[in-house]
C-alpha positions as CSV (number, residue, x, y, z in Angstrom):
1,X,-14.9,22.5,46.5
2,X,-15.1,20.7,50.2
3,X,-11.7,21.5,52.0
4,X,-11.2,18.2,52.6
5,X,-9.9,17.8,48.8
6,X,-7.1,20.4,49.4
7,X,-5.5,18.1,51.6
8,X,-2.8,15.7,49.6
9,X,-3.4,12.3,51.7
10,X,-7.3,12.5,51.0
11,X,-6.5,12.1,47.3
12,X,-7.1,8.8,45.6
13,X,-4.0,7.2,44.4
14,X,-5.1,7.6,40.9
15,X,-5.3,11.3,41.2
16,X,-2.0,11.5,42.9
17,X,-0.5,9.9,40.1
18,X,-2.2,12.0,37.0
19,X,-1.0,15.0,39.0
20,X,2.5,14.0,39.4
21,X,3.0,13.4,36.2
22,X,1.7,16.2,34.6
23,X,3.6,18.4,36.5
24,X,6.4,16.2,35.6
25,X,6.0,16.1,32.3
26,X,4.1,18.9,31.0
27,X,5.7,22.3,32.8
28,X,9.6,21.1,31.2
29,X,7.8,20.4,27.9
30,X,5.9,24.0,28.0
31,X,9.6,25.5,29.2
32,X,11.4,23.9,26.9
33,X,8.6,24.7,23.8
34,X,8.6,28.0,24.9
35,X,12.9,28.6,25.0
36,X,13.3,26.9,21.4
37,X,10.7,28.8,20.2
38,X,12.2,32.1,20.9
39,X,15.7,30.5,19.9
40,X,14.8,29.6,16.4
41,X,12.6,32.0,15.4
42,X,15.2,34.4,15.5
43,X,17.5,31.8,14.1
44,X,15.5,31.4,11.1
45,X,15.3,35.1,10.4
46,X,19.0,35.3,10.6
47,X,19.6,32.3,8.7
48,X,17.2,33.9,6.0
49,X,19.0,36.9,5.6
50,X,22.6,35.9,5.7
51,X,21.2,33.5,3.0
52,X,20.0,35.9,1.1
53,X,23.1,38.6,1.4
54,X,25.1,35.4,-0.1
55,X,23.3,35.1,-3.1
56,X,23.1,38.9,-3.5
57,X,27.1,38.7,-3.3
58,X,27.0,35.7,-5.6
59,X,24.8,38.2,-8.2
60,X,27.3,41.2,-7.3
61,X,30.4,38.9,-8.8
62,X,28.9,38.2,-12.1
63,X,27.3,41.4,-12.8
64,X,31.2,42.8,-11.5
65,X,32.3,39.8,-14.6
66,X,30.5,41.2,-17.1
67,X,31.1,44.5,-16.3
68,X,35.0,43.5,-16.3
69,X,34.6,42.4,-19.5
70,X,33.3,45.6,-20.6
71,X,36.1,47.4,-19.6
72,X,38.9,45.8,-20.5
73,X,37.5,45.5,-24.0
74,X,38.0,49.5,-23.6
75,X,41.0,48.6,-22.8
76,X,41.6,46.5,-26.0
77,X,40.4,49.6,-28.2
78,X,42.2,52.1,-27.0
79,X,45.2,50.3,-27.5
80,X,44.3,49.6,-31.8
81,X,46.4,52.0,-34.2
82,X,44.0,52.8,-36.5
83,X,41.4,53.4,-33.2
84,X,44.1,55.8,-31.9
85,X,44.9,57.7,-35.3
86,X,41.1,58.4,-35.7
87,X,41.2,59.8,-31.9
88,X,44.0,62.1,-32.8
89,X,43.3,63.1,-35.9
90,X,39.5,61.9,-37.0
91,X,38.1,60.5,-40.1
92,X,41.2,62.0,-42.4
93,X,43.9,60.2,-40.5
94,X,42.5,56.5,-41.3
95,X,43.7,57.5,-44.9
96,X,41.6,55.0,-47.0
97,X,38.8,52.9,-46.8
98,X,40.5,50.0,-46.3
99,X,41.7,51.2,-42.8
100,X,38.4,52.4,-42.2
101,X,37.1,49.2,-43.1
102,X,40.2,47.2,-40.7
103,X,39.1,49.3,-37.4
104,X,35.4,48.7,-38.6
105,X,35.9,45.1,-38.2
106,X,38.0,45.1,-35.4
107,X,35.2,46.9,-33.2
108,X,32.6,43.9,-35.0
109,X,35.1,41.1,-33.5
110,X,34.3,42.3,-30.0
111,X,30.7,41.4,-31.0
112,X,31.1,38.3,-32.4
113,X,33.5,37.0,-29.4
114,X,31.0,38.6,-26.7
115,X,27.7,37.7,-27.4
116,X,26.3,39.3,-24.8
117,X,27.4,42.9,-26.3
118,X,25.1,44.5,-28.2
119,X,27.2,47.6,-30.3
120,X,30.2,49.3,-29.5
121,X,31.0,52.8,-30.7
122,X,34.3,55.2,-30.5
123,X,33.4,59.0,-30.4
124,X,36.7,61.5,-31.0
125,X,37.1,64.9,-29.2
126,X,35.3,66.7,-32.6
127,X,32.4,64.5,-32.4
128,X,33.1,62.1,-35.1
129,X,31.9,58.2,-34.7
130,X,33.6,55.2,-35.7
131,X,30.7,51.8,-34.8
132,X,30.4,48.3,-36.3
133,X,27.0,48.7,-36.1
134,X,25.9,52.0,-34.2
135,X,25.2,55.2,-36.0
136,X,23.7,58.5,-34.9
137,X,20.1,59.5,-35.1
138,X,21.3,63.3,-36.5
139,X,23.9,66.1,-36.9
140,X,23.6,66.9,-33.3
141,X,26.8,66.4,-32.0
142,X,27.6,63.6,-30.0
143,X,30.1,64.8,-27.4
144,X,27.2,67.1,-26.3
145,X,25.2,63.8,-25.1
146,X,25.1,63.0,-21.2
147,X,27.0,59.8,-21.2
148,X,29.7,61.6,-23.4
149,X,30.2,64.8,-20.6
150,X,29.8,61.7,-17.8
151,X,32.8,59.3,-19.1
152,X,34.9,62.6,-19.7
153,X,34.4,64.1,-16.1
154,X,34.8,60.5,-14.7
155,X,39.0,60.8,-16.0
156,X,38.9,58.0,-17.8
157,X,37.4,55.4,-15.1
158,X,34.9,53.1,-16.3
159,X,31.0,53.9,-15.7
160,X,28.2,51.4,-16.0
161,X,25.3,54.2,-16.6
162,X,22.0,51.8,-17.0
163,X,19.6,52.6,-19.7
164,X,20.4,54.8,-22.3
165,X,17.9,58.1,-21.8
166,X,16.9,59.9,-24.6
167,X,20.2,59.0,-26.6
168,X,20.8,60.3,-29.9
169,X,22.6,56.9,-30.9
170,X,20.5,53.9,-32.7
171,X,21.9,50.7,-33.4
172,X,21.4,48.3,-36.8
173,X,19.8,45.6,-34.8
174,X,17.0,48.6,-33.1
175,X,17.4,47.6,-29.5
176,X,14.9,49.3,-27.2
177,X,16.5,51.8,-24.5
178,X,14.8,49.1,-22.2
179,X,16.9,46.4,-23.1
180,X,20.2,47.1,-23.0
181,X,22.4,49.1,-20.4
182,X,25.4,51.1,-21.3
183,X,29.0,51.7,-20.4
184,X,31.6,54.4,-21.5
185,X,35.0,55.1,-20.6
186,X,37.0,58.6,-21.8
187,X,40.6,57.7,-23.9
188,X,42.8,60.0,-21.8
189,X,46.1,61.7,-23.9
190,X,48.8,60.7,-22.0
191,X,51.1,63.3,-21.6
192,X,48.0,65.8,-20.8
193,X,46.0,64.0,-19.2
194,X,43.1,65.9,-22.1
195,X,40.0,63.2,-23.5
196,X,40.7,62.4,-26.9
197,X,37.0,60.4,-27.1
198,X,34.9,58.1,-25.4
199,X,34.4,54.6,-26.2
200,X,30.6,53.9,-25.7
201,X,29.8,49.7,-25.1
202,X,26.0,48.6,-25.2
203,X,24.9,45.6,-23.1
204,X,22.5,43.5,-23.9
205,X,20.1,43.4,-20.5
206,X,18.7,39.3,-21.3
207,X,22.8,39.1,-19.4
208,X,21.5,40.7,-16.3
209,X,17.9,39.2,-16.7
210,X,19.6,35.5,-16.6
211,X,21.8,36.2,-13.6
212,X,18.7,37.2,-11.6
213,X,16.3,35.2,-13.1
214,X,17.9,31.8,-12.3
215,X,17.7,33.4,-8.0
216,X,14.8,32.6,-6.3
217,X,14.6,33.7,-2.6
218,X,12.2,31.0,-0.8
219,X,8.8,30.6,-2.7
220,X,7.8,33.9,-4.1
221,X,11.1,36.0,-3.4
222,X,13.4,37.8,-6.5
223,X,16.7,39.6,-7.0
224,X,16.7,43.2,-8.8
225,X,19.2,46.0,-9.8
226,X,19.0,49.5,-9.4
227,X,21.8,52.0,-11.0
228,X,23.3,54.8,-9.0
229,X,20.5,57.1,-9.5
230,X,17.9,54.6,-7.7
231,X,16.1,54.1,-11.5
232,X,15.9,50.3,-11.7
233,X,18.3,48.5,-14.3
234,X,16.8,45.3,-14.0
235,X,13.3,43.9,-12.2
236,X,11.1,41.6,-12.5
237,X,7.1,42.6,-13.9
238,X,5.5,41.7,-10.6
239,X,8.6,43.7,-8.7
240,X,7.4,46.7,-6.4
241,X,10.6,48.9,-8.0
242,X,8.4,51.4,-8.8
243,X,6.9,52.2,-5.6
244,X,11.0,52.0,-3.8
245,X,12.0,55.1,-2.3
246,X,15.9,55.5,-4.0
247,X,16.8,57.1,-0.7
248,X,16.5,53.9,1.1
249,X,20.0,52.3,-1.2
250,X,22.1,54.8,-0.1
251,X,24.6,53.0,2.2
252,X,26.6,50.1,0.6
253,X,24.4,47.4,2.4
254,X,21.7,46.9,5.0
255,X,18.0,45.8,5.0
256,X,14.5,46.9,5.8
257,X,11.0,46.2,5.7
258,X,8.3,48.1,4.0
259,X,4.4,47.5,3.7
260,X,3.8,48.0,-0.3
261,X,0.3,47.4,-1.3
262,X,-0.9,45.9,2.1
263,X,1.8,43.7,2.2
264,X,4.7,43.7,4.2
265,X,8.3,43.2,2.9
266,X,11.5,42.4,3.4
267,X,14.5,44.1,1.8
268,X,17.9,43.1,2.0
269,X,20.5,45.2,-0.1
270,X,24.9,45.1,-1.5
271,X,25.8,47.7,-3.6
272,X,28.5,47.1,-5.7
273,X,31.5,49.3,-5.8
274,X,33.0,48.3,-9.4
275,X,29.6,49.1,-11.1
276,X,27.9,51.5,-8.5
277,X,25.1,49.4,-9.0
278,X,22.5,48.1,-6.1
279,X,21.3,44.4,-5.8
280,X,18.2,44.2,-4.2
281,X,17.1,41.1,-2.4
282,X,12.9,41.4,-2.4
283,X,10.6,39.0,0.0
284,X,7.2,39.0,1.8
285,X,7.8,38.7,5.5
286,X,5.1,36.6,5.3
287,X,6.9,33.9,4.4
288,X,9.2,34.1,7.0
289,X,6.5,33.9,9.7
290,X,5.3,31.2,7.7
291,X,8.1,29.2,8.8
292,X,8.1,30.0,12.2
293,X,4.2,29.4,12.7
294,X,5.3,25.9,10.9
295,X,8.0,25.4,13.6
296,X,5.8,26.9,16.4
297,X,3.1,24.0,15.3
298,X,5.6,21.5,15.5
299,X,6.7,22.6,18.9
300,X,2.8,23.1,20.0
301,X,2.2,19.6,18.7
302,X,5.3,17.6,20.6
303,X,4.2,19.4,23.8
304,X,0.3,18.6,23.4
305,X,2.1,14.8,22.7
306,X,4.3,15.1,25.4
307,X,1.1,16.0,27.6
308,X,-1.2,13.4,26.2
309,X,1.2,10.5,27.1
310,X,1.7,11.7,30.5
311,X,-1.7,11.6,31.2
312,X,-1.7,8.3,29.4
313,X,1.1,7.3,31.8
314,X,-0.7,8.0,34.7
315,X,-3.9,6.5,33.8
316,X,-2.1,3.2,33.4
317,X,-0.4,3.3,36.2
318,X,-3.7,4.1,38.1
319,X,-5.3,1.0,36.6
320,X,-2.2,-1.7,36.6
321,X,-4.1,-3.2,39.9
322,X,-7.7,-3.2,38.3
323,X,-7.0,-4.1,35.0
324,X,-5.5,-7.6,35.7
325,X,-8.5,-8.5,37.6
326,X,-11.3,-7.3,34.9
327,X,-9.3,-8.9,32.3
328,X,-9.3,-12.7,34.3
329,X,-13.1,-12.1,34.8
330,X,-13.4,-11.6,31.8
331,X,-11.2,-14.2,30.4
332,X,-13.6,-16.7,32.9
333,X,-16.8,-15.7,31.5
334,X,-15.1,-16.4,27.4
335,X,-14.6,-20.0,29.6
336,X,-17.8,-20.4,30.4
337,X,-19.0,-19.7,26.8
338,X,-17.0,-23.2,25.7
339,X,-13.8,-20.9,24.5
340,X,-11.3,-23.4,26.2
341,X,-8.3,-22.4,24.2
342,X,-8.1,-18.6,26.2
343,X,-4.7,-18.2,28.0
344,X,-3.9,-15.3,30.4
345,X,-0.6,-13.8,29.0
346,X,2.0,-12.1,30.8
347,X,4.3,-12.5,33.4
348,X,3.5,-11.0,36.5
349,X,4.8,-12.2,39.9
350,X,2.2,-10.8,42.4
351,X,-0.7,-12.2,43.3
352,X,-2.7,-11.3,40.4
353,X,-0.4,-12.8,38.2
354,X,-0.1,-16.2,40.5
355,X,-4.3,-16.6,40.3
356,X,-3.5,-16.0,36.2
357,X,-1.1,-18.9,36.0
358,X,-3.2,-20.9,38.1
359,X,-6.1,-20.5,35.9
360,X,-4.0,-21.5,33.2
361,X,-3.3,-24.3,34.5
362,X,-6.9,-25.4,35.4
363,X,-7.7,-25.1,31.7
364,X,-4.8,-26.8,30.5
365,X,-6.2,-29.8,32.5
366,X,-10.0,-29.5,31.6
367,X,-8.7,-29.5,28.0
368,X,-6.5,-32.9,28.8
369,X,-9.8,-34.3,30.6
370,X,-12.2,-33.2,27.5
371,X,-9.7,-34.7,25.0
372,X,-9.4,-38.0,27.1
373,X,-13.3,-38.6,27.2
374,X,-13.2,-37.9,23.6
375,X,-10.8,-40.7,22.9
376,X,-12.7,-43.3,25.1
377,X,-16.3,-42.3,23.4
378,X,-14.8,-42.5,19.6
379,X,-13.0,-46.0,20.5
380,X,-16.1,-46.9,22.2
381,X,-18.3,-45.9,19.3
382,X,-15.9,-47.7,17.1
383,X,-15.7,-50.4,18.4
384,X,-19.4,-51.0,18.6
385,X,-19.4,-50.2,14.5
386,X,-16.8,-53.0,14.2
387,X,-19.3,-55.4,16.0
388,X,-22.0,-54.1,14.0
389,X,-20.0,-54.6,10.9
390,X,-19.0,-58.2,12.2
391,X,-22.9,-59.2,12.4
392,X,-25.1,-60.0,9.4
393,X,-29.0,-59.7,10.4
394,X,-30.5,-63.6,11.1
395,X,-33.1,-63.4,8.9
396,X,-31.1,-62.6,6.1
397,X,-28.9,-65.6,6.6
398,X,-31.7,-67.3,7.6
399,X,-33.8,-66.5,4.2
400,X,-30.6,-67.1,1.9
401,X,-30.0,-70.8,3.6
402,X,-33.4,-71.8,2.9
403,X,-33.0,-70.4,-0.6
404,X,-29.9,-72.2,-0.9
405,X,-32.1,-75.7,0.2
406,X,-35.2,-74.6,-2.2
407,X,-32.8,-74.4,-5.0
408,X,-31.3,-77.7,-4.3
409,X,-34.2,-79.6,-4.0
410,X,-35.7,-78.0,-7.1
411,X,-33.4,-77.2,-9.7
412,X,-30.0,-79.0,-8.7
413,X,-26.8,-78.0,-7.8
414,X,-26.4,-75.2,-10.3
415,X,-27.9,-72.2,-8.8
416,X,-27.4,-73.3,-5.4
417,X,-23.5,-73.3,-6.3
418,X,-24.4,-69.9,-8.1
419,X,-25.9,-68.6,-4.5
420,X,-22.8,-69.9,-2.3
421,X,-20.1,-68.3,-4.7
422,X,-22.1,-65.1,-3.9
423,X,-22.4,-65.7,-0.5
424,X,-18.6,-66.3,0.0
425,X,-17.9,-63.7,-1.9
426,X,-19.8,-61.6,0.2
427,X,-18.5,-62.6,3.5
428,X,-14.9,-62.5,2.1
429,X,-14.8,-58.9,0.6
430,X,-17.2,-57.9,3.9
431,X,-13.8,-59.2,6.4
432,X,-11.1,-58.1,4.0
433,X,-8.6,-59.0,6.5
434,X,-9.9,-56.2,8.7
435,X,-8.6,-53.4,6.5
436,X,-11.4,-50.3,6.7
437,X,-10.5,-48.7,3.3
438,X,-11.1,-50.8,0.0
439,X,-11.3,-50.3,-4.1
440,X,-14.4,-49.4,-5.3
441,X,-14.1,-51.9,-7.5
442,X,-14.1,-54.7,-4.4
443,X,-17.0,-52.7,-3.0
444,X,-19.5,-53.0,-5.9
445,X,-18.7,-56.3,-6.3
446,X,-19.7,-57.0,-2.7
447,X,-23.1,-54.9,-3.7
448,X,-23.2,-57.6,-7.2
449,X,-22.6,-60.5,-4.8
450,X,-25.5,-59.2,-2.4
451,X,-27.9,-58.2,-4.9
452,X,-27.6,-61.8,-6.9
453,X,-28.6,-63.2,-3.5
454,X,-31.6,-61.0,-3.0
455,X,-32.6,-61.4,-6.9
456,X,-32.5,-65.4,-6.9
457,X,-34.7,-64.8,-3.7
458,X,-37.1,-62.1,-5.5
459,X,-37.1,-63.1,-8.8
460,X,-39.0,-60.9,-11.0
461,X,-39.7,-58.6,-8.1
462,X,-36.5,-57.2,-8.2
463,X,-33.9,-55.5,-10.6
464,X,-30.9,-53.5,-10.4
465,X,-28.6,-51.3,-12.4
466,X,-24.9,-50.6,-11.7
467,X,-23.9,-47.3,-13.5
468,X,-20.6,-46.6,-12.9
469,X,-17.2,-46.0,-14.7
470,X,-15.2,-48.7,-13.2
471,X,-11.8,-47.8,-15.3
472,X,-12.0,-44.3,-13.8
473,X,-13.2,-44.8,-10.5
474,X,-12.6,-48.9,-9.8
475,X,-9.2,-48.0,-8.2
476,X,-9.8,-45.4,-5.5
477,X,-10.5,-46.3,-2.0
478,X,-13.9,-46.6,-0.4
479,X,-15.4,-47.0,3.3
480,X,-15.6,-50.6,3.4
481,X,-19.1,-51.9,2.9
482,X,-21.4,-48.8,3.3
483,X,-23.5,-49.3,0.1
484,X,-25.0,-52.3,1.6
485,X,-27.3,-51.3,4.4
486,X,-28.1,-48.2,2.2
487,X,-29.6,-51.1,-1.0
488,X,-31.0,-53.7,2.3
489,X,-33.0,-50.8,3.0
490,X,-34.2,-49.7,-0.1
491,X,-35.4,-53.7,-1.0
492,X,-36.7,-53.8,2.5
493,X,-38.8,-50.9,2.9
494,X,-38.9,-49.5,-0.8
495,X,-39.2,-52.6,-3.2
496,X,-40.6,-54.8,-0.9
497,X,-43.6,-52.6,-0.6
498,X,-44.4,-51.8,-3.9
499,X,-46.7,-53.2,-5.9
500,X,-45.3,-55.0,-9.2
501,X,-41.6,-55.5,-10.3
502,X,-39.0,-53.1,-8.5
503,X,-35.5,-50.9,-9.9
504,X,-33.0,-50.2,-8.1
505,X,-30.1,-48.1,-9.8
506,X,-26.4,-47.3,-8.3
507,X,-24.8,-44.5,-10.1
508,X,-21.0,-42.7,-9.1
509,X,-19.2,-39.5,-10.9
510,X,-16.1,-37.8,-9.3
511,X,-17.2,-34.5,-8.5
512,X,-13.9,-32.3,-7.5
513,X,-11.8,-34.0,-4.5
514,X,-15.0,-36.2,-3.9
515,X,-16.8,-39.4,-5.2
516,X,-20.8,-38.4,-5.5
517,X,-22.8,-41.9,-5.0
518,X,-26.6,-42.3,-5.4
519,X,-28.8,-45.4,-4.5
520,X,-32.4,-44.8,-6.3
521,X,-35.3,-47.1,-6.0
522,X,-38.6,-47.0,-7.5
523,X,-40.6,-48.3,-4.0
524,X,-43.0,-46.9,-1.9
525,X,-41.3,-44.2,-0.6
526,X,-41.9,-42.1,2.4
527,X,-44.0,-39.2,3.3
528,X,-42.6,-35.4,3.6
529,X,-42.7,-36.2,7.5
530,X,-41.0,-39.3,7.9
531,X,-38.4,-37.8,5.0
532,X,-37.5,-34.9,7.4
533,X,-37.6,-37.2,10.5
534,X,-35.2,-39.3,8.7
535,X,-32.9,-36.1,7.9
536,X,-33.0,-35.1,11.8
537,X,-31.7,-38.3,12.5
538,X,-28.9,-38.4,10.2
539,X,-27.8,-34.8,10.9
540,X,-27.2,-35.7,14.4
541,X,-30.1,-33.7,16.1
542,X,-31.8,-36.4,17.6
543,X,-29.5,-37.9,20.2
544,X,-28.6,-41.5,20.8
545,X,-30.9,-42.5,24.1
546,X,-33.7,-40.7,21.9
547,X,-33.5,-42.5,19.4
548,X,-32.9,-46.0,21.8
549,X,-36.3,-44.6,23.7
550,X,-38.3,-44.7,20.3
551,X,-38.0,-47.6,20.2
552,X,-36.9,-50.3,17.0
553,X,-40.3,-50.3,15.4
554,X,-40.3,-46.4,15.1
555,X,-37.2,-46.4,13.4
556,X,-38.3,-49.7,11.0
557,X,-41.1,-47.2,9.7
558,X,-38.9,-44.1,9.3
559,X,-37.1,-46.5,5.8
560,X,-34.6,-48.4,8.0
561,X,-33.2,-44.8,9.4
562,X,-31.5,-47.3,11.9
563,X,-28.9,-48.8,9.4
564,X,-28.6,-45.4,7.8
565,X,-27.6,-43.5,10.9
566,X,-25.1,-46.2,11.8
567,X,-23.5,-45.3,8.0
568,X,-24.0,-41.6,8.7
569,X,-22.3,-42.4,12.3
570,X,-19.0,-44.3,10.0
571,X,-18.7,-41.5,8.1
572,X,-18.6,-38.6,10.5
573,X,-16.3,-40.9,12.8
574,X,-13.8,-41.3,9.8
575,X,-13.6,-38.2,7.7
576,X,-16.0,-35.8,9.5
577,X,-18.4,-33.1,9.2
578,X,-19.4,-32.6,6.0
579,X,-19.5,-35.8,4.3
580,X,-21.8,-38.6,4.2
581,X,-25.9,-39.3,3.5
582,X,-28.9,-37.2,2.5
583,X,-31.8,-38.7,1.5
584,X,-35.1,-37.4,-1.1
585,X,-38.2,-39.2,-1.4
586,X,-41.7,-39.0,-2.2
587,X,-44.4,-41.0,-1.5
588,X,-45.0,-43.9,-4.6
589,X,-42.5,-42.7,-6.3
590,X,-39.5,-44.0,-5.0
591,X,-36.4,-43.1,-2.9
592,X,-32.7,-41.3,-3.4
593,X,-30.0,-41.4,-0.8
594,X,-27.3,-39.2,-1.8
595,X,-23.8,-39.9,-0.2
596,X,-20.8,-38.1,-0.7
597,X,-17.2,-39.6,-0.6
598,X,-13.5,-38.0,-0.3
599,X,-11.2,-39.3,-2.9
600,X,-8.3,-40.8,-0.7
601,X,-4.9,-41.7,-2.2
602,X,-4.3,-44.9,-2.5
603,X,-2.0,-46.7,-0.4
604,X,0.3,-49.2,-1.9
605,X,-1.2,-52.4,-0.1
606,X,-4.7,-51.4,-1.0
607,X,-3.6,-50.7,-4.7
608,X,-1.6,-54.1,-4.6
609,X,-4.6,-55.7,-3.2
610,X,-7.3,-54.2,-5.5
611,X,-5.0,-55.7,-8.7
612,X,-4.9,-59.1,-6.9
613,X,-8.8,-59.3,-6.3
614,X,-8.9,-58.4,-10.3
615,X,-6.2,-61.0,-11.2
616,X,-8.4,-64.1,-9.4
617,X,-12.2,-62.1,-10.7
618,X,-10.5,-62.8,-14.5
């Protein structure tokens, strides 16, 4: 690296400003990731466990219930007569079956009120039983069984002893040693203090099972229960109880972890005092780390954020002065493609921002100076269609005043009156008091006047058809004579040409939100050439002075494209793209101009002038 870069002035102002503000920026966020970090995960883990010692309290209390219950239903037996005469003086001193048969159901209510008991049974000091539904598996004496010896050396204080080992007691019901736990309790003689029996309780272990079953610690955590011993009361199948050291329960709380199986895990541990048993609180470590690799991720990703927007920051700030000026450059070239309606947002005060407005500005007034020619051109162009409109071609008149004479002179007055009514009628619908828009109905009795004219001139050379649903269509408004020039030009150059007697047929249909018209003659025609000259022309891409330069006989031969273009030109100027003339022909077989008309709605002078016009036509 030259040493010239280790000196701070030499530094662009760019670099200056991505350094400062990663050092700004990024060192507190690394600090401050790196400080709540160490805070929480150590939060977390003590949060975990003093979770988990609550619940294993919470567990403590109803197994402590339960085992309440036990005891002060020894309680409740001791304190029975008949229970007490067959502890002082056995099976002889219940005196007849139907005392037997009292205590008998007196131990059997303490089953039906507690379900979750499972037999109870009262052993005297000579080894005689008295059970609901319990019952020794032989003669061997029952005060020589372990849980007998362990109630009487325990001076009458209540034992909870787990599962029953190698028991010589069987219940009706055949509950596996697995499934139940036990507790006993020795019926002290007052006055010497001597056992007069033991009152053995079976639990049913589904009580246990539900308490610790219902405890879930995190995602694949569990609760179990170990008795005095360290031999487990209660676990679940996937539970590493078997593979527990007992030594490790022997204070009244604490935790540890131990790797079991290549897995580490955590143990958290309350033994209770009333039952002497142990609650066990079993979870991978795993999961725990889990959690903190979660949180570490989280603080990883707001520094890596915290990073990415500084250098963000600074590479904005680095560009603030060069990015105004690409983006008006830009914005001038979009100009110079013809995108006029571009405007430099923002507002900035310094001199970039002053050239912005400015160049606003400028395009603001191009736009006023591009409408303003508009206007003038379209009410130029206008007004040259309103004198075109206003003019009817000198031959014409000069060829229906001679046929007007001709008549007279040969006939009478009665066709010649014919010819002037259609003549009048012709110049009166063609001024219609200067209104643009008028009923189709007015407009194809213009085209009946005109063609009336040309067919007394014609005679036999000429015919037409009008095929259109005047009811339907009679009342919407039209473009004020544009069928005309479109039928002068198909007698003109179409009829006129042909050889023999000539058709020419005007159909309409509504089609959608438009009026579909079609002028088709059976004349000469045109060839492919002049057809597609003729659609150049009326599309628009042959300009004006072109078309001036061609010249008027040119445009004669291309079938009176001339008065076409000016209909094309009265279309475009009054609805716009889209609508308006296309023509098909083919050489001897005739010629169709297509033109295509918006429906308009009907204003209610044109509609009260439309039923007038009908009124004086009947």
């Amino acid at each position: 690296m030259p040493l010239h870069w280790l000196r701070l002035n030499n530094w662009p102002i760019r670099n200056k400003l991505i350094v400062h503000f990663l050092i700004v920026s990024t060192l507190p966020a690394l600090g401050i990731g790196i400080l709540v970090a160490l805070a929480t995960n150590g939060a977390i883990e003590r949060q975990v466990n003093s979770h988990t010692e609550q619940l294993i309290g919470n567990v403590n209390k109803s197994l402590d219930h339960y085992a309440a219950n036990v005891q002060s239903i020894t309680y409740f037996i001791a304190m029975n007569p008949e229970i007490q005469s067959f502890l002082e003086g056995g099976s002889a001193a219940l005196q007849d079956e139907e005392t037997e048969y009292r205590a008998s159901k007196f131990l059997e209510g303490f089953t039906t009120l507690y379900s979750e008991v499972a037999g109870i049974m009262v052993v005297n000091a000579r080894g005689e039983y008295l059970s609901n539904d319990m019952y020794a598996r032989n003669d061997r004496l029952l005060t020589e069984e372990d849980w007998y010896r362990q109630a009487v050396e325990s001076q009458g204080i209540f034992q909870m002893i787990g599962h029953p080992v190698n028991r010589n007691v069987i219940t009706h019901a055949n509950y596996k040693d697995s499934e139940i736990v036990s507790g006993v309790r020795a019926i002290l003689q007052p006055e010497s203090q001597q056992a007069e029996g033991v009152v053995l309780i079976d639990l049913k272990l589904r009580v246990v099972a539900e308490t610790l079953r219902g405890v879930t610690l995190g995602k694949s955590g569990y609760l179990m229960v170990l008795d005095d011993s360290g031999d487990t009361v209660y676990a679940p199948r996937e539970s590493v109880a078997g593979r527990l050291d007992g030594g490790r329960f022997e204070s009244a709380s604490g935790t540890f972890s131990e790797a079991i199986g290549g897995s580490r895990f955590q143990f958290i541990y309350q033994k209770s005092p009333f039952t002497g048993w142990t609650t066990v609180g079993v979870f991978p470590v795993a999961e725990t780390l889990k959690e903190n690799q979660e949180l570490n991720l989280y603080l990883a990703s707001f520094v890596f954020l915290v990073c990415l927007l500084g250098i963000a920051a600074s590479y904005f700030l680095s560009h603030s002065i060069s990015r105004p000026i690409s983006q008006l450059s830009s914005f001038m070239r979009k100009v110079e493609e013809g995108n006029m309606q571009i405007r430099i947002a923002g507002a900035r005060q310094d001199e970039v921002g002053l050239l912005g407005q400015s160049f606003n500005k400028m395009l603001v007034r191009i736009n006023l100076l591009i409408v303003q020619v508009g206007e003038e051109q379209r009410q130029k162009r206008e007004a040259e269609l309103r004198s075109l409109q206003a003019h009817i071609q000198p031959h014409f008149l000069y060829n229906t005043l001679d046929t007007i004479q001709w008549l007279a002179r040969k006939d009478g007055a009665r066709q010649a009156a014919e010819v002037v009514e259609s003549l009048s009628k012709l110049f009166r619908i063609g001024l219609s008091k200067g209104r643009e828009m008028i009923p189709l109905a007015q407009e194809l009795e213009h085209i009946r006047s005109y063609l009336n004219i040309q067919q007394t001139r014609y005679k036999e050379k000429l015919d037409y058809r009008i095929e259109v649903d005047e009811r339907a269509l009679g009342h919407l408004p039209v473009l004020k004579v544009f069928l005309q020039p479109i039928i002068e030009n198909a007698i003109y150059h179409g009829i006129k040409e042909r050889r023999g007697p000539g058709l020419i047929a005007i159909r309409a249909e509504q089609a959608g939100g438009a009026i579909r018209f079609a002028v088709e003659d059976n004349g000469a025609g045109m060839s492919e050439e002049r057809c597609a000259e003729l659609r150049r022309m009326l599309a628009g891409d042959m300009p004006a002075d072109a078309l001036r330069a061609e010249g008027r006989r040119r445009l004669e031969q291309a079938a009176g494209g001339y008065g076409l273009r000016n209909v094309q030109e009265r279309f475009q100027l009054s609805f716009g793209e889209g609508w308006g003339l296309s023509v098909e022909s083919r050489p001897q077989q005739g010629t169709t101009v297509y033109i295509l008309h918006p429906i308009l709605p009907l204003r209610e002078e044109e509609r009260r002038h439309g039923l007038e016009s009908n009124d004086r036509g009947r």
